[in-house]
N, C-alpha and C positions, 0 to 999 in steps of 0.2 A: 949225270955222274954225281954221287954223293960229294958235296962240301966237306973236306976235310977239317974247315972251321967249325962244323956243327957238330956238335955230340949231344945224343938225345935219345930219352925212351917213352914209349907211350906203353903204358900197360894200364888199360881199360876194362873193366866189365861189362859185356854188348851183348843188346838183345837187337835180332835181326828178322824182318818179317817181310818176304818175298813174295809175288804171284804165284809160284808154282807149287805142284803136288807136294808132299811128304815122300818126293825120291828128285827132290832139285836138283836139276841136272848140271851146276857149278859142282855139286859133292859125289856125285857119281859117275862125270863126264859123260851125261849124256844130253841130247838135246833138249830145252826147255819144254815145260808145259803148253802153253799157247804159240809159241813159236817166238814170243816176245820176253823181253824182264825189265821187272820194275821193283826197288828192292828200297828198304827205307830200315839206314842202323843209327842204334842210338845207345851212345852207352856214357859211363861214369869213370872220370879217370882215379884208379884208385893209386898210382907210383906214376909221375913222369915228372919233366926237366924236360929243356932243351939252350942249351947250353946253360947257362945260369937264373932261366927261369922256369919257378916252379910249377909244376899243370896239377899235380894232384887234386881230389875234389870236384875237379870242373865239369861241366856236363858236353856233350856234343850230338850232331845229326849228322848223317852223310846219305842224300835223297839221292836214288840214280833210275832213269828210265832208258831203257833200247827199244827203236822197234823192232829188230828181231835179234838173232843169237849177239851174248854176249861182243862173242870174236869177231862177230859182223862190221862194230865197231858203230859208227854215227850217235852214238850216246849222249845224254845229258845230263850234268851232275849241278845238285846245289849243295852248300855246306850252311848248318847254323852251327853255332855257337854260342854257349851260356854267356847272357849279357854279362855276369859278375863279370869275367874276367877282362880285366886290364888290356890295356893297349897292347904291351909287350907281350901278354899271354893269345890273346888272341892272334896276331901274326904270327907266334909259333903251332898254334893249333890251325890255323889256315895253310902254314908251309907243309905241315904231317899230313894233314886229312887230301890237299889237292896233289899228293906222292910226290913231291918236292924234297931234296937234301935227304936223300939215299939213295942207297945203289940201287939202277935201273931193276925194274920189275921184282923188286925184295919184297915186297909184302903189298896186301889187297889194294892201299890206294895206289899204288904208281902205277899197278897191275890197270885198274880200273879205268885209272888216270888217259890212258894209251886208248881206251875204247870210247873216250866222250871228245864229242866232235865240240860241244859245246857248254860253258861252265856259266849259270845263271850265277846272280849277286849275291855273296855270304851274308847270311844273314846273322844278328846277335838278340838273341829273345829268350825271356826264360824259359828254359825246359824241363818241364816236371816228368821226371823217369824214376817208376818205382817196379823193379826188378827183381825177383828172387829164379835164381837160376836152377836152388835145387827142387824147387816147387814147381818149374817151367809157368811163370806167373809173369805177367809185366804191362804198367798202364803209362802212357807217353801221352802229354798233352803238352805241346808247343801253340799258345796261343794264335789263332790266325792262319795257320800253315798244317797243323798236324795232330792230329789223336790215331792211338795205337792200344792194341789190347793182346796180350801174351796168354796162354795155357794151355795146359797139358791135357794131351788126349786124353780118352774113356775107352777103358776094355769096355768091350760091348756084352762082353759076357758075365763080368761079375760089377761094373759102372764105379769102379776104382780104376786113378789116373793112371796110364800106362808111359811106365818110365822106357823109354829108350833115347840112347844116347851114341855119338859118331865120335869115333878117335881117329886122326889122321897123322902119326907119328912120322909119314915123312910123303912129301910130294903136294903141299895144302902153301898156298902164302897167307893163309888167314889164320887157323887157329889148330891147335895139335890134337882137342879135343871141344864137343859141343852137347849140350842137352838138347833135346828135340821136341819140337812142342805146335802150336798150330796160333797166328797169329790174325789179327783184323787189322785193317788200315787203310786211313781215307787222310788224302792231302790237297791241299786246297792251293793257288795260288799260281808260282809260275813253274812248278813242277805237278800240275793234278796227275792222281791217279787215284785209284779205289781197289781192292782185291780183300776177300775174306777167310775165313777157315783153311789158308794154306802156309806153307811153309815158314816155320818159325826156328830160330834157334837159341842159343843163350851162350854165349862163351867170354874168354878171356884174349883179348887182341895183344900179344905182347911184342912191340916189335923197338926194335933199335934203326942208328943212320944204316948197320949194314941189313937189317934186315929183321925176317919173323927170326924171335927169341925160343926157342923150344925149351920148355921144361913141360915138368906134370903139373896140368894147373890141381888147385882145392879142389874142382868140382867132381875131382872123382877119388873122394874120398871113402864112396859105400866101398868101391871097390876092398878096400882091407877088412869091411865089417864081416 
């Protein structure tokens, strides 16, 4: 049950690079590629608080591997955390990220929270995330633990980047809209895993204690052009 003493927002910009196809079966409800997931997000807070302290700025990781379907459950999660941040900032980005102080299964970590049988030690290290979500681009180097590479597919037919993009305006606890892109990533330590050219996304996580925050994010601003 959400703490009625917390009030808090996390609105981040995340870049997300999963094992499976470019038809991941968390966005289309169907079953995974390999029969397995291994998913590694990293984003940048660009608005949060939690109760009277500030998050904005700060960086974060949230490492998950299953051996098989998500819902299967026996999961294993780790959380880093930008070293900058403070004592007090970090225990509120460890109580959001491990889906802690909101109401049950409101948004991706409580959701996730429920499927990992087992939560390795947070880590706090610097994380170099550079992200452009309308370019589908992004290079993640956590020293020790993690490097990541974001971009955007190739029409095959004319070898200019092919924009598509997922809107999920109702039934999604992660994000109401996503660019889509194709990602690499290799992790090292006490969550390894390896998976290349598949499933990447780019969006905005906005969620509060009661849950995902639904508006339009920026990133779909061609749309008016």
């Amino acid at each position: 049950m959400s703490d009625s003493r917390d009030e808090w927002l996390f609105k981040s910009e995340t870049y997300d690079n999963c094992n499976c196809n470019v038809n991941c079966g968390c966005q289309f409800n169907l079953p995974s590629t390999h029969g397995y997931c291994q998913s590694a997000f990293i984003g940048r807070i660009v608005e949060g608080h939690f109760n009277g302290t500030p998050l904005a700025g700060l960086t974060w990781a949230a490492l998950y591997k299953w051996p098989g379907e998500i819902k299967d459950g026996n999961g294993k999660r780790q959380i880093v955390i930008d070293e900058r941040a403070d004592e007090a900032q970090r225990a509120a980005l460890e109580t959001i990220i491990s889906g802690a102080a909101c109401a049950p299964l409101s948004n991706l970590f409580a959701v996730f929270a429920t499927t990992c049988a087992q939560s390795c030690r947070t880590l706090f290290l610097p994380i170099h995330l550079e992200a452009n979500p309308e370019l589908r681009t992004a290079r993640v180097d956590i020293p020790g633990i993690m490097k990541s590479r974001g971009r955007a597919m190739i029409n095959e037919f004319n070898g200019e980047p092919f924009h598509i993009a997922l809107a999920r305006p109702r039934g999604s606890f992660e994000f109401t809209y996503a660019e889509i892109g194709l990602g690499t990533t290799t992790v090292t330590g006490d969550m390894e895993m390896a998976y290349g050219d598949s499933w990447a996304h780019w969006c905005v996580h906005h969620f509060n204690q009661d849950g995902m925050v639904r508006e339009r994010s920026r990133l779909t601003a061609w749309l008016d052009a």
